[in-house]
C-alpha positions as CSV (number, residue, x, y, z in Angstrom):
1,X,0.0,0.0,0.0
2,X,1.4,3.7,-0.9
3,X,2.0,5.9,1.7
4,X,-0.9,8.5,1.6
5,X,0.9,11.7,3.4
6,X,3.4,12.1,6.0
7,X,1.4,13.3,9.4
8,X,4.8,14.1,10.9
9,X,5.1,17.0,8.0
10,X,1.9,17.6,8.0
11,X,0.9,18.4,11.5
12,X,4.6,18.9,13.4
13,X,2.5,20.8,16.4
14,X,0.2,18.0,16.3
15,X,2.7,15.2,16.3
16,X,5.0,16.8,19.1
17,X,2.3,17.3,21.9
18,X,1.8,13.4,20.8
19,X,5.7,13.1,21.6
20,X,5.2,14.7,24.3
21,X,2.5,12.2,26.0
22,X,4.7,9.7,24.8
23,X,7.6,11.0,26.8
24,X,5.2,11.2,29.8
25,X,4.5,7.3,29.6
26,X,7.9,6.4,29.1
27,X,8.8,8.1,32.2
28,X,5.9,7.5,34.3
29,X,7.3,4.8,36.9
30,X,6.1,1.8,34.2
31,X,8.6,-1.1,32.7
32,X,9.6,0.2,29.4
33,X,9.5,-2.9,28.5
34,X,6.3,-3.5,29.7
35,X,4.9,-0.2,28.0
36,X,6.8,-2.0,24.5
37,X,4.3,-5.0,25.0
38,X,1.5,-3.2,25.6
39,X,1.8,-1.1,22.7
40,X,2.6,-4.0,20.8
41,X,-0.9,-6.0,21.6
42,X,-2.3,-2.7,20.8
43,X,-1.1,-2.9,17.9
44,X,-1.6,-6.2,17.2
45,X,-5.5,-5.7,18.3
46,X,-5.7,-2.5,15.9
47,X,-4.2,-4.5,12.8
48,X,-1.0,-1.4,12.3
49,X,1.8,-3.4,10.7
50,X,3.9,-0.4,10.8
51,X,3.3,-0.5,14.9
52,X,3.4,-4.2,15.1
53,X,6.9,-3.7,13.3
54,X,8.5,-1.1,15.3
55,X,7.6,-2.4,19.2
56,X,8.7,-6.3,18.2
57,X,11.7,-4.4,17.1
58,X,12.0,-2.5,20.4
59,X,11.4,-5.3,22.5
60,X,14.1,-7.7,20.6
61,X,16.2,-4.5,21.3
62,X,14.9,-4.8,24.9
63,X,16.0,-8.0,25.5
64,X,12.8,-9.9,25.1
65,X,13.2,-13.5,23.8
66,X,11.7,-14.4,20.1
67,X,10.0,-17.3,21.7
68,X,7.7,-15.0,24.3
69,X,7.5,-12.3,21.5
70,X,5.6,-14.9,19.2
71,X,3.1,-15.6,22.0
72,X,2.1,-12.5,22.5
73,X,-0.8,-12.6,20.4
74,X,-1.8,-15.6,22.0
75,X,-0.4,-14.6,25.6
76,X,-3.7,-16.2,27.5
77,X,-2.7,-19.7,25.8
78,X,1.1,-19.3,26.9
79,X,0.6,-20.3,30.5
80,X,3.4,-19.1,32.6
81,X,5.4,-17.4,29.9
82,X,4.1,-14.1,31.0
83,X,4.5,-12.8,34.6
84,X,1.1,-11.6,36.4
85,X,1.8,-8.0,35.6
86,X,2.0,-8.6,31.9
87,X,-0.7,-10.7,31.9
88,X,-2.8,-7.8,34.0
89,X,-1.7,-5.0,31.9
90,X,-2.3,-7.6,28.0
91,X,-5.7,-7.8,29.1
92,X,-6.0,-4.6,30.5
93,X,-4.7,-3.3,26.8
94,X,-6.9,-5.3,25.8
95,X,-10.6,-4.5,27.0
96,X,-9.8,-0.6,26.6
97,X,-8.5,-1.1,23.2
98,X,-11.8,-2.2,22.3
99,X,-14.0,-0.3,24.4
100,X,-16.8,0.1,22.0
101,X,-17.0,-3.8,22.4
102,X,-16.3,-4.3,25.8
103,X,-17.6,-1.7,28.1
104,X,-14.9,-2.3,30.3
105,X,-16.3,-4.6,32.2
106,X,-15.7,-4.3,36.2
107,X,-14.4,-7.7,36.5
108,X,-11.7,-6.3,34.0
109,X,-11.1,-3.2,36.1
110,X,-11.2,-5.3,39.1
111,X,-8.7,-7.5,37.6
112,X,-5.9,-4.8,36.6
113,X,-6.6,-2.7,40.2
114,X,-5.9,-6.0,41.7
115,X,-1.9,-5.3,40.5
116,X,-1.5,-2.0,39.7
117,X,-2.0,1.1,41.8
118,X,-4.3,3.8,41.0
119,X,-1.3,6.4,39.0
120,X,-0.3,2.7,37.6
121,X,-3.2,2.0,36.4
122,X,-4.4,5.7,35.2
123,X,-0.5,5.6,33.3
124,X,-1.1,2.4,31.7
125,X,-4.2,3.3,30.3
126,X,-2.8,6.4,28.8
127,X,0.0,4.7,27.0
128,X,-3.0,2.5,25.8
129,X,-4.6,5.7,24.5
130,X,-1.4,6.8,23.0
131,X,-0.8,3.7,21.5
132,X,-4.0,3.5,19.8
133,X,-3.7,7.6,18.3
134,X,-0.3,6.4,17.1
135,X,-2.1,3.3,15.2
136,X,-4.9,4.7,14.0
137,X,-2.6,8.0,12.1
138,X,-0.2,5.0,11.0
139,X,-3.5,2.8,9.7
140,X,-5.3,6.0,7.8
141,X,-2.2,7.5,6.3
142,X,-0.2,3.9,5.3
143,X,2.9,4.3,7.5
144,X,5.4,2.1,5.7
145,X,6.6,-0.9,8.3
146,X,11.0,-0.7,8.4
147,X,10.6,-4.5,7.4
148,X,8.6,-3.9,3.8
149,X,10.4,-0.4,3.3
């Protein structure tokens, strides 16, 4: 698919405040590398190859081992591979991603208040928020994923 514009050219302002939030998260008290796996089930959730590319990238680059990153789109079938705060915060990126379907249910609230405290919890869902602005500009303009460009 051709690239339809460059939102990073096209809305700089825009894109910086984004940068901003993201600089937030990534400072916030959370696990980078748990923030890189929660963006990358958003990703995977919200179908954006070029974001799919760029967090398995980042957590390769992390450390994270090939054989855990190829679960992670089946992480409830992977047993033990992922601790109880990845699990928490998978299906916590999970149920917000798709709001519109879930409602958040309070089991699933319940569920990720169970591990993470309240600032925990409200930065986790922000990078969730981020992380689904990001894919949804990457989606509607074709951002080009590193491994097809």
């Amino acid at each position: 698919m051709a690239k339809r514009l460059d939102h990073n050219v096209s809305s700089p302002a825009g894109m910086k405040a984004l940068g901003q939030l993201y600089g937030y998260v990534m400072q916030s008290g959370l696990d980078p590398q748990l923030i890189d796996l929660v963006f990358l089930r958003v990703s995977q959730v919200n179908g954006c190859a070029y974001c799919i590319d760029m967090h398995s990238r980042d957590l390769i680059k992390r450390g994270m081992d090939i054989s855990r990153l190829v679960l992670v789109p089946v992480w409830r079938e992977a047993g033990e591979l992922f601790d109880p705060t990845e699990r928490a915060a998978l299906a916590w990126a999970e149920t917000v991603t798709l709001v519109a379907s879930t409602g958040i249910p309070g089991a699933d609230y319940q569920a990720a208040s169970a591990i993470f405290n309240d600032k925990a919890l409200t930065d986790l869902t922000i990078a969730i928020g981020l992380m689904n602005s990001y894919n949804r500009l990457a989606i509607a303009f074709r951002a080009t994923p590193a491994a097809a460009a």
